[in-house]
C-alpha positions in Angstrom: -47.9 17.6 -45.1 -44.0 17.3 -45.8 -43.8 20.4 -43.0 -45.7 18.3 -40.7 -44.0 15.1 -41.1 -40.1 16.5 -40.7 -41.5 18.5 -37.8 -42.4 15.0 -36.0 -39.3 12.9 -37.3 -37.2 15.5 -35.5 -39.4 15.5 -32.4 -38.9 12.3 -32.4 -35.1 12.5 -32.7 -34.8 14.6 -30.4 -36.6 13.0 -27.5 -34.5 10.3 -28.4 -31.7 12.0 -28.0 -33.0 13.2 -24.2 -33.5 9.9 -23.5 -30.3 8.8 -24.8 -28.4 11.7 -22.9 -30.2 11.6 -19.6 -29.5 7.7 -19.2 -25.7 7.8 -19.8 -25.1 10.9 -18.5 -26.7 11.6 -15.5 -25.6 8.3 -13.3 -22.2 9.0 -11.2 -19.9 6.2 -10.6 -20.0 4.4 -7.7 -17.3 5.5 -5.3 -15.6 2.5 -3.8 -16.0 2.4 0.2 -12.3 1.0 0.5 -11.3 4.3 -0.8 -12.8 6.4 1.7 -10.5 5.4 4.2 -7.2 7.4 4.7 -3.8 6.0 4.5 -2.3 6.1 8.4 0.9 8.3 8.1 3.7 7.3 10.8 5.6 10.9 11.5 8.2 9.6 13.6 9.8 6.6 14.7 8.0 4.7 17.5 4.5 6.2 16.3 2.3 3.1 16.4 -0.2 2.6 13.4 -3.4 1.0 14.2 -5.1 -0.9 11.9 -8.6 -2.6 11.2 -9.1 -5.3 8.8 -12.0 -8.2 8.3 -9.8 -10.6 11.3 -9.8 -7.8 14.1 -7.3 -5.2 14.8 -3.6 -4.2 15.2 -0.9 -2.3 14.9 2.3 -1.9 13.4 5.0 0.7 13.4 8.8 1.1 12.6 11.5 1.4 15.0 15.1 1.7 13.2 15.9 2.0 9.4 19.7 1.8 8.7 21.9 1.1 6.3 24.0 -2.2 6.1 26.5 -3.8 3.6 24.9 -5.6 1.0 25.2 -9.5 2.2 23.4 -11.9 0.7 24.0 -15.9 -0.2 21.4 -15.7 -2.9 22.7 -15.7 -6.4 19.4 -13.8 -7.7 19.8 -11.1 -5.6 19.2 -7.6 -7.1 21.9 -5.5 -7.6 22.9 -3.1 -4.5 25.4 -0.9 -3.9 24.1 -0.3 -0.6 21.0 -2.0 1.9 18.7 -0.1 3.9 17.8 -2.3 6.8 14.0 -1.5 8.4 13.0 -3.0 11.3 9.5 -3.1 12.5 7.3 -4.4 15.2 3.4 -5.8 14.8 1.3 -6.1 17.7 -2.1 -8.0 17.4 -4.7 -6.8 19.5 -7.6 -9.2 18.6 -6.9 -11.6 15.9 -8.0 -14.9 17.4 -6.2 -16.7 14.6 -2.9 -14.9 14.6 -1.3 -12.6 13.0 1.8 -12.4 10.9 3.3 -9.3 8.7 6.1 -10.2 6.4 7.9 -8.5 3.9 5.3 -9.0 0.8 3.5 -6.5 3.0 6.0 -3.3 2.1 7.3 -1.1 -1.1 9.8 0.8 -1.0 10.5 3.9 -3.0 13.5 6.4 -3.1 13.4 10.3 -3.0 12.8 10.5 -6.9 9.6 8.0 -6.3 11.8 4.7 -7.8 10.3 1.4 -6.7 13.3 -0.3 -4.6 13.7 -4.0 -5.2 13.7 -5.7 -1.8 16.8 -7.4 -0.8 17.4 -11.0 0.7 20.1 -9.8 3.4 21.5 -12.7 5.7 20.5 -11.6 9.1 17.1 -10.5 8.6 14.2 -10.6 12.0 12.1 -13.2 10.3 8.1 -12.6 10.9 6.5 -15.2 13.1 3.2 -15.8 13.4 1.6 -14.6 16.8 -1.7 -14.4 19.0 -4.1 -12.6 20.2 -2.1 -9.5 22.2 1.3 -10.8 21.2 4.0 -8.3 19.8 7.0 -9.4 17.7 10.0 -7.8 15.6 10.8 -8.6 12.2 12.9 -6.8 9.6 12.9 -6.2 5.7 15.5 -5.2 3.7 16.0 -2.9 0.5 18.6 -2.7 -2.3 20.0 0.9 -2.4 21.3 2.4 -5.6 21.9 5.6 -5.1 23.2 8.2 -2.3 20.0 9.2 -0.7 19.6 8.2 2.8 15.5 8.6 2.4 13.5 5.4 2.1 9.1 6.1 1.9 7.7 2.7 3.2 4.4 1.8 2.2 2.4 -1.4 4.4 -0.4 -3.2 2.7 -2.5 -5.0 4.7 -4.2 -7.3 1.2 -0.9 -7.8 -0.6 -3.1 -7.1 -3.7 -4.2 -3.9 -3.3 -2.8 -0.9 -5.2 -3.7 1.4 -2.1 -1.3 1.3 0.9 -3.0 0.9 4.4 -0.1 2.9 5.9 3.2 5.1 5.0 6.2 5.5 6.6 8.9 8.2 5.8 12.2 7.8 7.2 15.8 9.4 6.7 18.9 8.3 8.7 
């Protein structure tokens, strides 16, 4: 009877075990749809990105990054030895209730992958809010710290998101 009864309690452990083993291990994660979607990649100056979001559509692209003294009347300015200067243009194709990109919308990184701090240059295109097929040119600024003349832009469409909705690579 002792034989008979440890043959059951492990039976019984053991289906247990199954149970326990099938439950947690056999569901996959959920893959989130928002990262199914590839991250547009601008090869050259000029190349327009299109974009879709909840509002409609549009684009944006750049069309100059250059380099500019660092001038700025803002005492908390970061630190710069040097400004990289990038203009770009949005166009809105649908949005019926506007559209404007500002600077919160881009990161900057240098070649080594360093977050650059952006930069409150005097003489900046300021975005402006604009309608349904209206185009406009605003600019954003970068502090440089270093030599390299190699910026990688990133645009986020939700400011909150960790995944860029476009990147830009530019040298000058």
């Amino acid at each position: 009877m002792n034989r008979k009864f440890i043959i059951i309690c492990v039976s019984i452990i053991a289906v247990i075990l199954l149970v326990v083993a099938l439950v947690s291990g056999s569901k996959k994660p959920q893959e989130d749809k928002n990262n199914e979607s590839e991250i547009a990649e601008q090869t050259s100056l000029e190349d327009e990105i299109t974009l879709k979001s909840q509002e409609g559509n549009y684009s944006v692209k750049i069309t100059a990054v250059f380099e500019a003294e660092p001038n700025s009347a803002d005492e908390d300015a970061p630190k710069a030895e040097r400004v990289a200067v990038v203009v770009y243009e949005y166009k809105n194709a649908d949005i019926t209730d506007g559209l404007s990109i500002g600077n919160t919308h881009f990161k900057a990184y240098d070649k080594r992958g360093k977050e650059l701090k952006q930069y409150p240059q005097n003489g900046l295109f300021e975005p402006s809010e604009i309608g349904e097929s209206g185009v406009f040119t605003a600019s954003v600024a970068f502090a440089l710290n270093n030599d390299n003349n190699y910026l990688k832009i990133e645009y986020y469409n939700d400011t909150a998101s960790k995944k860029p909705d476009a990147t830009f690579e530019q040298t000058w």
